[in-house]
N, C-alpha and C positions, 0 to 999 in steps of 0.2 A: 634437609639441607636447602640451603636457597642458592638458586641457579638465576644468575644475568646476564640474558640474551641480549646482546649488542647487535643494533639493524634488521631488528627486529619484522620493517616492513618490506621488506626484501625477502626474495624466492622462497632463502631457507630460514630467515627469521621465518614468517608464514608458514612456513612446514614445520617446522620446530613447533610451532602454539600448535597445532593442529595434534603431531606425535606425541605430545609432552600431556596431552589429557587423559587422565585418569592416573599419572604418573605418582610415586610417594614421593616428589620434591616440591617445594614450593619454587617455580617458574616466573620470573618477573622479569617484561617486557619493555624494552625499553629501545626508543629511536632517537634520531636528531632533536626532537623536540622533548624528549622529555632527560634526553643526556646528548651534551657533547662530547665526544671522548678524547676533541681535541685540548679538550679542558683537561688539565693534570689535578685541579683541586676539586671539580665534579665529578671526575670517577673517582679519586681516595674519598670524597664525602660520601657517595652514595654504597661502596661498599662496605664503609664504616657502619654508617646508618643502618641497611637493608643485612648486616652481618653477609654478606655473600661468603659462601663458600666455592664457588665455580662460576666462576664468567664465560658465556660462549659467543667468541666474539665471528659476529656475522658480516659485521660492518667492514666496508671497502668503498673505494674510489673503483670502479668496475669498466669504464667507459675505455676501453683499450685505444680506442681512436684518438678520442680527444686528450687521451692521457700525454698526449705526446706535446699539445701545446698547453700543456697545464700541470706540467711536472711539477712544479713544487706545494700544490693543494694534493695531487698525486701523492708526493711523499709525505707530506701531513696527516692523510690521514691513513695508508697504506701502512705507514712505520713508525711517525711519531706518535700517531696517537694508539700504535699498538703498543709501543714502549708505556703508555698510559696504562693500558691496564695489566701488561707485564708486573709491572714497580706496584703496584696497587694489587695484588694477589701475591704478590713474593713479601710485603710488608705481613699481608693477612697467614702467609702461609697456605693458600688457597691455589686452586687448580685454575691454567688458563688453558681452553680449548679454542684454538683459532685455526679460522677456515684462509687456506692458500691454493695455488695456482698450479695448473703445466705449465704454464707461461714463466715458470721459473727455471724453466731448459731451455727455450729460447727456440733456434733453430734447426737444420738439421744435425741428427743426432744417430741416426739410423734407423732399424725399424725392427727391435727388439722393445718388447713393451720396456718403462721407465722404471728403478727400482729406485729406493728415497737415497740411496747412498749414490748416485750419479753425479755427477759434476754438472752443476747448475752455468746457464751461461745464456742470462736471459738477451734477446735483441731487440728489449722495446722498455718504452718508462714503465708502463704498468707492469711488464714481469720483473724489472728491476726493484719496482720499490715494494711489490710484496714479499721479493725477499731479503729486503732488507727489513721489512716487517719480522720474518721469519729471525734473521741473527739478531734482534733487535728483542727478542723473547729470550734466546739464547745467554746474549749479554747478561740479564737481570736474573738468572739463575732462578725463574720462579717453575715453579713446576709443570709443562708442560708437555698437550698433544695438540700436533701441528698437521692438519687433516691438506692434502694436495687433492684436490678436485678439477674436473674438466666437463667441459660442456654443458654447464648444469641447465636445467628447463623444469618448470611448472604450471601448475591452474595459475600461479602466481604471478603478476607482473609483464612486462615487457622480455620475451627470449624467442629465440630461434621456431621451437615450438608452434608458437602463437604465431608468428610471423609467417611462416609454411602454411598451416591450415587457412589462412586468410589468402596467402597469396596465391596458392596453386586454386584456391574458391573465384580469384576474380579475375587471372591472369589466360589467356589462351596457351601461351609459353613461357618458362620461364629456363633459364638458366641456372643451373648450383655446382658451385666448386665439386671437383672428384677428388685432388691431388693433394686434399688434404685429411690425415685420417685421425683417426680417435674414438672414443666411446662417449656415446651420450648420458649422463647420469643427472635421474631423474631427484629432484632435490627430495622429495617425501622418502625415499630410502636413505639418503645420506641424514635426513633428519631420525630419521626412525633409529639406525647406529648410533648417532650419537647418543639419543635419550637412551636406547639401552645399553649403552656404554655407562649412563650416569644412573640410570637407577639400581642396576647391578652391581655399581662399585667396580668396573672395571680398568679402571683407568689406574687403581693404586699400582705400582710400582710398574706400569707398561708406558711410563713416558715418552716421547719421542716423536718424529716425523714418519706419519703414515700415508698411504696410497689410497684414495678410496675413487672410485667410479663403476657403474655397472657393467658387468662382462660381454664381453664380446666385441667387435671390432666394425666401423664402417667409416666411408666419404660422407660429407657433407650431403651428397649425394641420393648413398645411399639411404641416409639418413631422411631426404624428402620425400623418396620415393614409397616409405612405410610411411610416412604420414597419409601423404595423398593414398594408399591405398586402404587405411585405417577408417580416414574420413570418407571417400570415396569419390574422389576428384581426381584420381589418374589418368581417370578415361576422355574428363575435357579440359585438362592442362598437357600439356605437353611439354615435360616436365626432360631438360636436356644438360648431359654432362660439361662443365668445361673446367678452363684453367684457370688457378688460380691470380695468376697475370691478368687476365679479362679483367679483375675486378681492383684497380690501383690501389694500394693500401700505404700506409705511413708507418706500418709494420710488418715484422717479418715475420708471420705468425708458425707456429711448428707445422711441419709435414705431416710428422709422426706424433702423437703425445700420447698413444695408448701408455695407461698408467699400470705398472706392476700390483696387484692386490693381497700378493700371497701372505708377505708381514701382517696387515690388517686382518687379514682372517685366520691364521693360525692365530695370531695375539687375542683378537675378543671371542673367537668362535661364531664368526658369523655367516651364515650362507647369502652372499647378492647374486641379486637376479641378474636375466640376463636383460640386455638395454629394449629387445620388442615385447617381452612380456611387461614392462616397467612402462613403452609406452603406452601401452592400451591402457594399461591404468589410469595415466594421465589421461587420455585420448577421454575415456569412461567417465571420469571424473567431470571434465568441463562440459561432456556433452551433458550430464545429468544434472550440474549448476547451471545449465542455459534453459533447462524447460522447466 
């Protein structure tokens, strides 16, 4: 089969080429430069051409901040141009696998993990227009799975991650939100699920919206604090709890967004790890691409 990774050089596009080797499908890559998907006649041409049978679409507007003054590029590519490859896999008859958000719960909600049948009720343009990404798959009745992810991070790109081992590296003190929780999920497992969701053929008749993030629960927080203890910079950062006030934002972002996983794993059979075993692997990974 041939599979079309949309945003390609992004966290989990990049994780995606990486899982997807040695795979039995034929995987073909593709970004802004070589597709635009806000183009409606470049994605029907390029699936016509390339036969695709499953598009995994990676590609978003991500920028949560600035989303707010740039809402309608926001929803451009967020939603219209996922109705592009919607309409373009429902013509084919083809499978569309598109990655979406917590940010599509919005704010407080309580603090029972998320289950996909919750009442969405996003507070900001970027949770808004992924899910109108989300009904906007819906609409075109083409066959799909709709992956909800959080706090993703990799060897890959600009994330949270990368941003903590550098900072707590040069900073004497730092400050990190507590009052906000969630699980970190590391994008090489969410990429690995996928591929073997598609090389297995599991996705026939398990359509729907899924939960995926790695197990277990922390603050921003705590989240820094296994960093710097991983790297080994807790001892000369001084590394301090506060509030999420401290830091003004143009969004409300969740309190709570631990995501429920139970559907996802009874549905493929998959076991995820938990979020400090997944970071060390990360952690593992980039120290051993740096020397």
């Amino acid at each position: 089969m041939n599979i079309l990774v949309t945003g390609s050089n992004g966290q989990l596009g990049t994780s995606i080429r990486v899982a997807s080797t040695g795979a039995p499908d034929n995987y073909i890559f593709t970004d802004v430069a070589e597709l635009d998907i806000t183009d409606k006649e470049a994605v029907a041409k390029i699936v016509k051409e390339k036969d695709i049978d499953i598009i995994v679409n990676c590609a978003a507007y991500t920028n949560v901040e600035r989303a707010e003054d740039d809402a309608e590029f926001a929803e451009i590519l967020n939603a219209k141009a996922v109705r592009n490859l919607a309409e373009a896999m429902a013509a084919k008859d083809g499978l569309l696998i598109h990655i979406s958000t917590d940010y599509v719960f919005g704010g407080n909600q309580g603090n029972t993990p998320r289950g996909e049948s919750e009442p969405t009720n996003p507070t900001g343009i970027y949770g808004l227009t992924k899910l109108h990404g989300e009904e906007a798959i819906k609409q075109t009745g083409v066959k799909n799975i709709i992956l909800r992810t959080a706090w993703l991070y990799s060897e890959y790109g600009n994330n949270f991650l990368k941003t903590m081992m550098r900072l707590t590296s040069e900073k004497p003190q730092l400050n990190v939100i507590f009052d906000q929780t969630g699980t970190p999920t590391y994008a090489g497992d969410l990429a690995g699920a996928i591929v073997d969701i598609i090389s297995n053929r599991k996705y026939s008749d398990n359509e729907g919206i899924y939960h995926f993030s790695n197990e277990g629960v922390c603050s921003w927080y705590d989240f820094t604090m296994h960093i710097a203890e991983e790297i080994g910079t807790v001892k000369s950062c001084d590394i301090r709890p506060c509030h999420s006030d401290e830091f003004p934002s143009k969004v409300v972002r969740p309190s709570y967004s631990v995501l429920d996983k139970t559907k996802f794993k009874k549905t493929f059979g998959l076991r995820i790890p938990y979020w400090t075993d997944s970071l060390k692997v990360c952690i593992a990974n980039l120290s051993q691409n740096n020397n």
